[in-house]
C-alpha positions as CSV (number, residue, x, y, z in Angstrom):
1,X,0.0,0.0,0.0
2,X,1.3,3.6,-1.1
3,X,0.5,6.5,-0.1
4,X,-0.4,8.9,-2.5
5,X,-0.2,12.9,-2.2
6,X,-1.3,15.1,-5.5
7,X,-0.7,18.7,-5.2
8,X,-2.3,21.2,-8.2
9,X,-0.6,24.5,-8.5
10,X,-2.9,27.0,-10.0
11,X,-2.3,28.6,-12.9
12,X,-3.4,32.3,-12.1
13,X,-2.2,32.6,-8.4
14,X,1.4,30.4,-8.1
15,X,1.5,30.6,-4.7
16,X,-2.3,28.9,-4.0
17,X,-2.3,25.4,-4.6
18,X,-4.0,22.4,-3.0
19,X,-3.5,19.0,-2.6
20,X,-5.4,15.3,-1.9
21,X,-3.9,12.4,0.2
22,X,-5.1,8.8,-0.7
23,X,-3.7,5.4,0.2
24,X,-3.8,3.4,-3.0
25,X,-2.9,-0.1,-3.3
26,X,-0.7,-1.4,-6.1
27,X,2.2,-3.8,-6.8
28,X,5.5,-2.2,-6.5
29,X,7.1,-4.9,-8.7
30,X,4.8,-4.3,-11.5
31,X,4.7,-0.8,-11.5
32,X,7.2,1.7,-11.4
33,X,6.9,5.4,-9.9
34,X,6.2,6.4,-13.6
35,X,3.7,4.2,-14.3
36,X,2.0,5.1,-10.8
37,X,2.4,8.8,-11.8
38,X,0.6,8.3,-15.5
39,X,-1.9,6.4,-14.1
40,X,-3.1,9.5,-12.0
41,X,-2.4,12.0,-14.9
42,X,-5.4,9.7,-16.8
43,X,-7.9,9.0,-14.3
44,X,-7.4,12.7,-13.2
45,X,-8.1,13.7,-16.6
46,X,-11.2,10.8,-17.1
47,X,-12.8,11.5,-13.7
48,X,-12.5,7.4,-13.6
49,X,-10.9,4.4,-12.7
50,X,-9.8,3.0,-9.7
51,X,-7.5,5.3,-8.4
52,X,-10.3,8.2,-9.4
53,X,-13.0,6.1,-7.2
54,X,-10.6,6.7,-4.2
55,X,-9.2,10.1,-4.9
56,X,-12.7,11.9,-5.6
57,X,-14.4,12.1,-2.0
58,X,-11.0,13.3,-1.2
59,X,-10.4,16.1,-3.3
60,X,-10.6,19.4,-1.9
61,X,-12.6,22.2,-2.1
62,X,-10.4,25.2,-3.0
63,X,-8.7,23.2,-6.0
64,X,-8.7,25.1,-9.2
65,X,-8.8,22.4,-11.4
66,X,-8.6,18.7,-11.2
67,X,-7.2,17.2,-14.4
68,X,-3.8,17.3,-13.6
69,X,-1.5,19.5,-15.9
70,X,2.0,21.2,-16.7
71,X,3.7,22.1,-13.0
72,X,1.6,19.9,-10.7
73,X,2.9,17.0,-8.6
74,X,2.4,14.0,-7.4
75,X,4.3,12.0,-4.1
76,X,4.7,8.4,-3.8
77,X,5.3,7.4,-0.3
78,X,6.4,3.6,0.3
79,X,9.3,2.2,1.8
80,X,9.3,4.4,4.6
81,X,10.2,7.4,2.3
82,X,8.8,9.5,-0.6
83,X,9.6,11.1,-4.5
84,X,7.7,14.3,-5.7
85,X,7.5,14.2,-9.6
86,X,6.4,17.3,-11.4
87,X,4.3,16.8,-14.5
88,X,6.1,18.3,-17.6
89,X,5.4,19.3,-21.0
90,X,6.0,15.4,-21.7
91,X,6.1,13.3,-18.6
92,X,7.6,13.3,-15.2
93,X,10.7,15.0,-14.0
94,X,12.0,13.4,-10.7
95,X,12.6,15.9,-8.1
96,X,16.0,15.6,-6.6
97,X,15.3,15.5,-2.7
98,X,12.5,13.2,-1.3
99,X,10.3,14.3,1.5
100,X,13.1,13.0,4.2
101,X,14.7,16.0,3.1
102,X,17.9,14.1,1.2
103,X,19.5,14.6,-1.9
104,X,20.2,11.9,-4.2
105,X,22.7,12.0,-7.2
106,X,21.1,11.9,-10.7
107,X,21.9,7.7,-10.9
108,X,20.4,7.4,-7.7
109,X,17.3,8.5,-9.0
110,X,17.3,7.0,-12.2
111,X,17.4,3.7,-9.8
112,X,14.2,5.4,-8.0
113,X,12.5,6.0,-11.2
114,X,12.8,2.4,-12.1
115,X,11.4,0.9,-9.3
């Protein structure tokens, strides 16, 4: 089980943002922190699927938007630690400190992305 944290930054105001924490179960040896992070970007921009059914009576109020787009982010929290990736023009880009606060070189996070 993963825990899941999706964070929209709003287009108009860059410092309001908001976010949704789900726990979502999947198997860490069939999909990788990419995968995990495309399937979000679909169901967030199809209002369904599984991951959908959990995140929608989570979502919060103030969001600006739901679909996620350009700048916004999604955590992945398992093995007692967690990667922010930032949606891109075309994909992820892996952010270079987890949440622990610790910096990891760029093979050690090629190693993270391929989990």
């Amino acid at each position: 089980m993963a825990t899941i944290i999706i964070t929209w930054n709003s287009f108009t105001k860059p410092t309001q943002s908001a976010s949704a924490t789900i726990s979502f179960d999947y198997n860490a040896e069939v999909f990788s922190h990419n995968q995990i992070c495309d399937i979000v970007f679909e169901q967030t921009n199809l209002y369904q699927g599984a991951l959908w059914n959990v995140l929608e009576p989570a979502l919060p109020a103030d969001r600006t938007h739901t679909a996620l787009s350009v700048g916004d982010e999604v955590t992945i929290y398992n093995h007692n630690t967690g990667f922010t990736y930032r949606c891109s023009s075309f994909g992820w880009e892996l952010v270079g400190v987890d949440v622990n606060g610790n910096y990891y070189t760029t093979q050690q996070l090629e190693n993270v992305s391929n989990e």
